[in-house]
Structures are given as C-alpha cells and as structure tokens.
Steps between C-alpha positions, in 0.01 A plus 500: 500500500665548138178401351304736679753829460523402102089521496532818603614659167245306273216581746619877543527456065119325535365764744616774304438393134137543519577838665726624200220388252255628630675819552692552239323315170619215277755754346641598790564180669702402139676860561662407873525187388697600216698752753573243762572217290866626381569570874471125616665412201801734550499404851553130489755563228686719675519230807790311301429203695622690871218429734507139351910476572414705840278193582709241416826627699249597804330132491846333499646785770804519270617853644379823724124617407604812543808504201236286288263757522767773429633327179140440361414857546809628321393262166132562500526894566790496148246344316240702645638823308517292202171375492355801598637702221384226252150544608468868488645489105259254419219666680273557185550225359366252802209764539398393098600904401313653757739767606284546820506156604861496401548785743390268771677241379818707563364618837465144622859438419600668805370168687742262333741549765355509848293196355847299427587551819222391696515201299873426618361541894213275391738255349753510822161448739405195329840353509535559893136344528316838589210428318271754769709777375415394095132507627487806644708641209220359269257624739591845477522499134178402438337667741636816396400451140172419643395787689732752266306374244153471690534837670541693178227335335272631801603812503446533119860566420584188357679485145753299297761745683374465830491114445838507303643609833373322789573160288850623394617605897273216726788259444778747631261586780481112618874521522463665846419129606882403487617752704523267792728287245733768477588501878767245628335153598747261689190197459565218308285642216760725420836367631748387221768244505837678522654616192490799238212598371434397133679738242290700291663327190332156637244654577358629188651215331229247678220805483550552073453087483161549681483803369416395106240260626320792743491766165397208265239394747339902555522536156281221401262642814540867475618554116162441331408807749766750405415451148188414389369887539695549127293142371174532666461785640415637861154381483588099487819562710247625770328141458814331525610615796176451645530159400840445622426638876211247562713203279794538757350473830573143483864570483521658860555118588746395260681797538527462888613122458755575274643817699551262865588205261846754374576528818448233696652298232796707447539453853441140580401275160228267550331306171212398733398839626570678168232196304245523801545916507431475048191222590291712718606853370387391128218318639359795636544733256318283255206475762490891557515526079206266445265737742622826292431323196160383618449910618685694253205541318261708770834589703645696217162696424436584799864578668612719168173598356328394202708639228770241667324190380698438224774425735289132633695304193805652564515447855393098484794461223755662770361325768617137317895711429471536904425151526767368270774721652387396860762159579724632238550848745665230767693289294674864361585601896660165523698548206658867638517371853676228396796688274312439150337833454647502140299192392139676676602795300493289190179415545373872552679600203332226257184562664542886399631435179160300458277733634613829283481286225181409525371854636641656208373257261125441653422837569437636177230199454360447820565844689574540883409106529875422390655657787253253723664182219781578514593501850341145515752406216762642705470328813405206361845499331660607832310176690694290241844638488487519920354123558762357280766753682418290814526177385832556315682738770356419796352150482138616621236355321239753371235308582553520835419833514138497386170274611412532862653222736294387829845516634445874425166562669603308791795708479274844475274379761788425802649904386171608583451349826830580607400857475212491682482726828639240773667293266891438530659655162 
C-alpha cells in the first residue's frame, strides 16, 4: 500500500512533466523549476527532524497522539516563520536575478507552513500504522497537481504562475486525508501506554539528530536544483529536472521500504525482516532502473519532446545514484529506529559535503552533467559510511541486505497468496 501511495507523486511528476514542456518551453520548465526548487528545500529544512521524532514516539506509543501532535505543531509552525522569512529575502537570488521569478519565489513561501504541518500528520499516521490515510494523502496531492496542471494547459491558461501554484498548494490540499487522524481513535493503532506525553525538549532533541541527516540528504537531492539556474542557466536546469523525474521512479520502492521499516522497527526490532525488507526493496529498484535505462533514450524524446534529449545521459547516470542509494535507504531507517540517528546523519552529511564539492568543482568543465556525478559520489559515500554503521553499532552485516535470497521469493510468493480473495490473511 506504501509503495503504491509513494508512486503517486513521481507518476503525477511523470504525467505532468511532458505537460509543462510542452506547454511552457525549455525555459520555462527551468523557470518553475527554479521557483519550486527553494520551496522543497525550505520545507524539509524547516521540518527540524518533527515528523521523524512524531514517528518514532507514535511507533513506540510512548504518550497521547493527541499531545504528540500538539507539541510537533508548536516547533514546526516557530520555524515555519523563520524559514519563511528566509526565503522571501533571498527570493532573487534562488530565481538567478530574475526579480519576476523571485516574486514567485516569495509567493510560494506562503506554503512552507501548511506543508510542515501536513508532514507532522503524515509522520503521526505512519507511526500508528495508517498507511491508507498516507495513500490517500499522496493521492490527493498528485492528483491535484495533475489535473490543476492538466486543466490549465487545456484551457490555454497555463504559465510558470499558473504551474508555480498548483505545485506549491497540491501538498496542503492532500492534507485533508488526515482529517480522520485528527478525531479520537480508542483502536490499538492509536492507544498509548500510560504515561506523559514526550516533552517538547525530547522531542526536538531526537528530531535535530535525524534532522542533520534529512537536510544533508535533500541537499545532495534537491541543492543542485536550487542552484544551478546561477551556473547553467534555466535552459540545462530544465534538462535536469527532466532527468531527475524519470531517474527517481525507481525510488517509489526504496522509499516505501524504508518508511514501514522506521516504524515497524521502532516498534518491534527484527534483523531478519529489516535484511529481507533491504533484499527485495533494492532488488527491485535495480530491476525497474535497468528498463529506464534500456528506454530513456525514446522515453525521454517522446514524453518531454525533442529539445529534451539531452537529458538521456543524464538520466542513465542518476538512474545508477538510485541504485546505489537503494539498500543503503534501509540500513539508515534502522539506524533512527534503533536510537542512532546521529551516526545516519553522519553519513548524509559526508555524502553532502562530497557532492557540493564535486558540483562546484565539475560544473565549470563538464556543465549540468556534474550535478548527475556528483550525486553518485554522494551516495556512494553514504552506502559506505551506513554499511560500516551496521556492522559496528548494530552487529548487522551489510551484506545481508543486498543479493536476492530464495528464502525471499518464497517469502514474496506465500504474502501474495495470502492476499488472494478467499485466502486467510
């Protein structure tokens, strides 16, 4: 169910990247990207770890929903103001000195907070084990950006402000899903062990140690985006990001696995389930990778258009960064479900340090191809510091967590059947 609401986004992304090209040129698809780029960035900065601390305390029932909720909404809405005001002063500077784009830029900012929030409901649903509400929260979001985005483009009133919007508010609209989450549940999804909630102190004290690692981690994803429109220009950021929406279908699955694997392992540790969950998760993203790579070159043509082929090498260098990261995404969850989010955090923050470095230093010589490099570099670093994290700290052997098992496939193959109409579950 996870894997199929977290498609929705990169499908929605997919469906609608074509659209935007199409629509709005090579230029303008580098100008919303340029305008929505700072927005995800601010965003998951401004998160200070919360929804991750909000899962944790949920998974292990430590104290009401209800005051965890409260307490996380209090932090991220602070920061919120903060964040906010940031963005709007630096405005014209993410848009490369566009004072138009830097106008939407500021406009966007107005998201930041709603979108915090919806992440802490998000967070507090996965903890309790809600994953239909995360779906239909994904659902929503995408489909919203989807026929926003669709809509105006068949009505003829589609432009980087039109599509500025309907990207900026879709994820605040999907946040209607955990309504139902707000309303007192006396199931065993939601019931807590008797006590005091945790304080807010605690609770941002667990959130900044995830925290580093979740910032370190976007910017090494989402960095490249925010500022290559001052090094390359809009044009080859428009490739980019074409690039990067086909390059990361393949994480849907990894990013599923790793978001039950928090919780289920914050609730109830298993090494078993956590190596078999990292097997067939990386396994599969490597399988979906190899058929992009083999189609990237007629899928990106046609999908984007012709001026988009340039994007075909970028897109099969990303694809091997998705690969790489894949295993390494479950072996991080274990760390934070298991009290070491400091050490996963280490990793993301060497991997970052890496992959500036090497953007800042390749671009000049081999243009808008570093940003592709140098996220391999990056999570190739991150693979390293996390496998020997789990030896050391945990006493899991990395190996275990990559190379398909029959075990597993025998494994896959009784899920399935149980789930079968007439089958017991």
């Amino acid at each position: 169910m996870t894997i199929a609401g977290s498609a929705f986004a990169p499908l929605a992304a997919l469906a609608t990247a074509p659209i935007l090209a199409h629509g709005l040129s090579l230029d303008g698809r580098g100008a919303v990207a340029s305008v929505t780029a700072p927005l995800l960035l601010a965003t998951t900065i401004g998160t200070i770890g919360v929804p991750a601390s909000v899962t944790y305390h949920a998974a292990r029932r430590t104290g009401p929903l209800g005051a965890v909720l409260l307490r996380a909404a209090l932090l991220v809405t602070g920061v919120a103001v903060v964040i906010t005001g940031l963005l709007v002063a630096l405005s014209v500077w993410f848009a490369g000195g566009d004072a138009e784009l830097g106008r939407l830029v500021a406009l966007a900012a107005v998201a930041v907070a709603p979108s915090l929030l919806v992440l802490v409901l998000q967070a507090a649903a996965g903890g309790t084990g809600r994953w239909r509400l995360v779906a239909i929260e994904r659902f929503i979001t995408a489909a919203v950006r989807l026929c926003g985005i669709g809509t105006a483009a068949l009505a003829g009133v589609l432009s980087v402000e039109t599509a500025v919007a309907v990207l900026a508010l879709s994820p605040v609209l999907g946040g209607v899903a955990y309504l139902g989450l707000l309303r007192r549940r006396a199931d065993r999804r939601t019931s807590t062990t008797p006590g005091a909630a945790p304080t807010m102190r605690s609770m941002l004290g667990y959130g900044m140690r995830v925290w580093i690692g979740t910032v370190s981690g976007v910017l090494m994803l989402r960095l490249d985006q925010a500022i290559l429109t001052p090094l390359v220009g809009v044009e080859a950021l428009g490739l980019y990001v074409a690039a990067v929406t086909v390059a990361e279908l393949p994480r849907v699955i990894s990013d599923a696995a790793r978001d039950v694997s928090f919780s289920a392992d914050a609730a109830d540790r298993s090494d078993e389930r956590l190596a078999r969950t990292a097997r067939i998760a990386s396994t599969a993203v490597v399988l979906v990778s190899v058929v992009l790579a083999c189609s990237a070159p007629v899928l990106v043509p046609i999908a984007f258009g012709a001026d988009f082929g340039g994007a075909v090498p970028l897109v099969l260098v990303l694809l091997v960064a998705t690969c790489v990261g894949s295993a390494s995404t479950i072996g991080g969850a274990a760390l934070i479900a298991r009290g070491r989010p400091g050490i996963r955090s280490l990793a993301f923050v060497l991997g970052c340090v890496v992959n500036v470095s090497v953007l800042l230093v390749a671009t000049p010589v081999i243009g808008v191809m570093a940003a592709a490099v140098a996220t391999v570099c990056g999570g190739v670093v991150i693979a390293i510091v996390n496998a020997i994290a789990l030896q050391r700290f945990l006493g899991c052997d990395p190996r275990r967590l990559v190379g398909l098992r029959t075990a597993d496939l025998i494994a896959i193959r009784a899920a399935v059947i149980r789930r079968l109409p007439g089958r017991a579950a």
